[in-house]
N, C-alpha and C positions, 0 to 999 in steps of 0.2 A: 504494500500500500504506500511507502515511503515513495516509490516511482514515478505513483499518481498523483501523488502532492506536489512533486518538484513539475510535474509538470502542467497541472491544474496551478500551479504559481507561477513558475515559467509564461503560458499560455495570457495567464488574467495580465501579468506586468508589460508584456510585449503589447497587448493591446493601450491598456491604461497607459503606456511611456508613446504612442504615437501624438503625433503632435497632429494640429488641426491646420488644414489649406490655409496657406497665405497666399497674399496677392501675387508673390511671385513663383511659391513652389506649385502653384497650381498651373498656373501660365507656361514656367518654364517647362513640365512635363505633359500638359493636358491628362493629366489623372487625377483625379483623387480618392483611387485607391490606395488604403491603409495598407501597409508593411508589418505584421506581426510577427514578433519572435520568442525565441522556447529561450528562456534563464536559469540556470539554477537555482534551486533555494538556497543552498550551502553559501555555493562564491558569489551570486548575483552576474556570473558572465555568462555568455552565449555561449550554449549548449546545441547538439542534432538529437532528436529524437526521432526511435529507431522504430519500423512497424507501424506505423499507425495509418490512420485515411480518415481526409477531411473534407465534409460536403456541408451544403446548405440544409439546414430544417424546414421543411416544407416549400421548397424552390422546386421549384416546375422544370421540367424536363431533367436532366444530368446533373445534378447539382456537386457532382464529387469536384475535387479539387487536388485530393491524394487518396492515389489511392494502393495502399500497402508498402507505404517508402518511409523513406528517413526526410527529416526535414530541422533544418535552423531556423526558416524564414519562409515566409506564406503571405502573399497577397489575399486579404479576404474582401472580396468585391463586396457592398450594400446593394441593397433593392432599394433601388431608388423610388416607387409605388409605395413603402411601407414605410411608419415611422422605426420600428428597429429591423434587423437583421439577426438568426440564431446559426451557430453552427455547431457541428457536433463531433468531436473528435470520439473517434473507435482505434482501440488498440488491439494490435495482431500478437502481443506478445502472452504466451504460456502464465494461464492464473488470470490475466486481466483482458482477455478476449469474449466476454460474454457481452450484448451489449448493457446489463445494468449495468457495469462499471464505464462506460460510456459517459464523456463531457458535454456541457453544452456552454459555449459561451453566447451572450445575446449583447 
């Protein structure tokens, strides 16, 4: 369970540490899709997490994003139609592949 935390903490800080469009990071890129990343809990640096796959909640058509890979960093696209966005991370690794251990960030 200690794996799930670091990375249920990882997963919450990468979102909560993006910062919001500004007038020139938006222009410069024409995106503003968020950049999330997995941290430890321990050292607070950037960590890859191994196994996992990450899709939309309730998003219409293919909503995966990963699917059974390792990851540091994930663009998590918004629904632009809705006031939040949920997504769900599922782990493939031995003990915590069923989905009630299954995340959900919103």
């Amino acid at each position: 369970m200690k794996y799930k935390a670091i990375v249920i903490f990882a997963a919450c800080s990468g979102i909560f540490l993006l910062s919001g469009c500004n007038s020139s990071g938006c222009t410069d890129n024409k995106s503003s899709i968020p950049l999330a990343g997995f941290y430890s809990y321990a050292t607070l640096s950037p960590i890859s997490v191994n196994k996992i796959s990450l899709g939309g909640v309730d998003a219409p058509d293919d909503s995966l994003i990963i699917n059974n890979a390792s990851a540091s960093e994930v663009y998590l696209p918004f629904r632009a139609e809705h006031d939040e966005t949920q997504f769900y991370i599922h782990y493939h690794s031995r003990g915590i592949d069923d989905p009630a251990f299954n995340d959900t960030l919103t």
